[in-house]
MARTILUM-390780 format. One record per residue (C-alpha): residue number from 0; x negated, y negated, z. Coordinates in steps of 0.001 Angstrom, whole numbers, plus 500000, padded with zeros to 6 digits. Example, Ala and Ser with C-alpha at 12.3 -4.5 7.8 and 13.67 -1.06 7.14 Angstrom:
  resi      px      py      pz
     0  487700  504500  507800
     1  486330  501060  507140
# end
This chain:
  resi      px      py      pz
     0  500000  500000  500000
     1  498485  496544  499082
     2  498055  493918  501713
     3  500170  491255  500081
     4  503026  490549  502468
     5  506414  491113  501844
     6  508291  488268  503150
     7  511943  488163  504465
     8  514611  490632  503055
     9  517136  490457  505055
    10  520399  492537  505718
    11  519400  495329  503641
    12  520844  498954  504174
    13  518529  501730  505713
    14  519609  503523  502172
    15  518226  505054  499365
    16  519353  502707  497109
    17  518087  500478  500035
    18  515471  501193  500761
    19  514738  501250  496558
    20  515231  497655  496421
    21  512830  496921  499428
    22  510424  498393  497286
    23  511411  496931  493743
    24  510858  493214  495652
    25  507718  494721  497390
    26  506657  495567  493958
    27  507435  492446  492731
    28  505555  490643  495080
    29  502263  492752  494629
    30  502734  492083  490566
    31  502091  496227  490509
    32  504490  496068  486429
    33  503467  499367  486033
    34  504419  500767  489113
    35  507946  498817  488648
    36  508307  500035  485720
    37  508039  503664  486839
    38  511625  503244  488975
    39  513409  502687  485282
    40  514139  505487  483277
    41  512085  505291  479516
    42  515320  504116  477810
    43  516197  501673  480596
    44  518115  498979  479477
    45  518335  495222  481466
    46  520488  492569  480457
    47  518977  489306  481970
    48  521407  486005  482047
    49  518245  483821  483687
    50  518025  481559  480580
    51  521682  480938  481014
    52  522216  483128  477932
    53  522147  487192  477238
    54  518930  488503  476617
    55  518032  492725  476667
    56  515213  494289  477217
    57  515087  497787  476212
    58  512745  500296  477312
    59  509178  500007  478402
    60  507160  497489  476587
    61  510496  495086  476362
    62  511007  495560  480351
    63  507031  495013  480723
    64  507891  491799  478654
    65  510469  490893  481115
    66  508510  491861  484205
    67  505229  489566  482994
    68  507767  486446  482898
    69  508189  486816  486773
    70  505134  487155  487771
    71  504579  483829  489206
    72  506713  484474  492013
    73  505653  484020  495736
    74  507070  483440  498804
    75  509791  485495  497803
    76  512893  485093  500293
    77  516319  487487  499597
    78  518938  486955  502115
    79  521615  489472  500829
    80  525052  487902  500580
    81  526704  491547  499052
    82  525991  494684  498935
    83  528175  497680  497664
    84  526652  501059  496416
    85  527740  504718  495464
    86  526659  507838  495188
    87  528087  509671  492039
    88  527661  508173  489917
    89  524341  505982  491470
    90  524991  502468  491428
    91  523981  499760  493351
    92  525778  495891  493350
    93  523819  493027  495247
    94  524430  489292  495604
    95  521360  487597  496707
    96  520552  484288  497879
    97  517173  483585  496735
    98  514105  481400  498202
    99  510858  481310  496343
   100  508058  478859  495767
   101  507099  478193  492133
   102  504560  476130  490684
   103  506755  473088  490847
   104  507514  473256  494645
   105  510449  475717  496157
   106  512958  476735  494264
   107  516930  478005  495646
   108  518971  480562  493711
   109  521238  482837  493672
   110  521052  486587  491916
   111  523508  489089  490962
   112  521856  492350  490590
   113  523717  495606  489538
   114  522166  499001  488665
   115  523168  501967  487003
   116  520968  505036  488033
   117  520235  508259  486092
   118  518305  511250  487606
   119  517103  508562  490483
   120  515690  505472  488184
   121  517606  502656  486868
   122  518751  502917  483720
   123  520844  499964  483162
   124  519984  496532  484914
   125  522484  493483  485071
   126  520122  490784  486117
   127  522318  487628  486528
   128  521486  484099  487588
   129  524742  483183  489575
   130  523334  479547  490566
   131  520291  478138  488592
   132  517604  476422  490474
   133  519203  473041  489443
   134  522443  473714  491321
   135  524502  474898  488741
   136  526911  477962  488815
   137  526858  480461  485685
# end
């Protein structure tokens, strides 16, 4: 495990799916793409509404693409607002509210996250911006 420190996540479920997103944000934090990566399936699909506009990613190199874009991220802070999750089939809804510094000072948001699981890895990956750093809703 590297020694960058994960900071706050808050009200997450001692889960699977839980304890899966602890990680993912861990992972984010260390910039470890490839090791991200590995928790999507090879055909994973995410559909990202950052840019306040649809844009997929599809597989490997397209969700490395994706990944690279968010590397800048520190001081990562997730409060969760929502959380739902079940079993069969695997999926996972969360509502963040998002802290994180940026090169142009700190930065509030809000996510919507939803994942569709095959065989354990995320297959399909609604990434949505619910409130843009500006303020504005989607």
């Amino acid at each position: 495990m590297s020694t960058v420190a994960l900071t706050a996540v808050h009200n997450v479920p001692d889960t699977r799916l839980g304890r899966l997103y602890e990680e993912h944000i861990r992972l984010i934090l260390e910039k470890d793409i490839e090791a991200i990566l590995d928790q999507y399936t090879d055909d994973a699909v995410l559909i990202s509404s950052f840019e306040k506009r649809a844009l997929y990613f599809r597989g490997r190199e397209e969700l490395r693409e994706h990944f690279q874009g968010i590397l800048g991220i520190q001081g990562l802070q997730s409060e969760i607002a929502f959380w739902a999750e079940t079993n069969d089939p695997e999926t996972l809804m969360v509502v963040e509210a998002i802290t994180l510094q940026t090169e142009a000072g700190e930065a509030h948001m809000r996510f919507a996250d939803s994942w569709v699981l095959r065989d354990g890895k995320i297959a399909i990956h609604f990434a949505g911006m619910v409130q843009y750093p500006d303020g504005t809703l989607a």
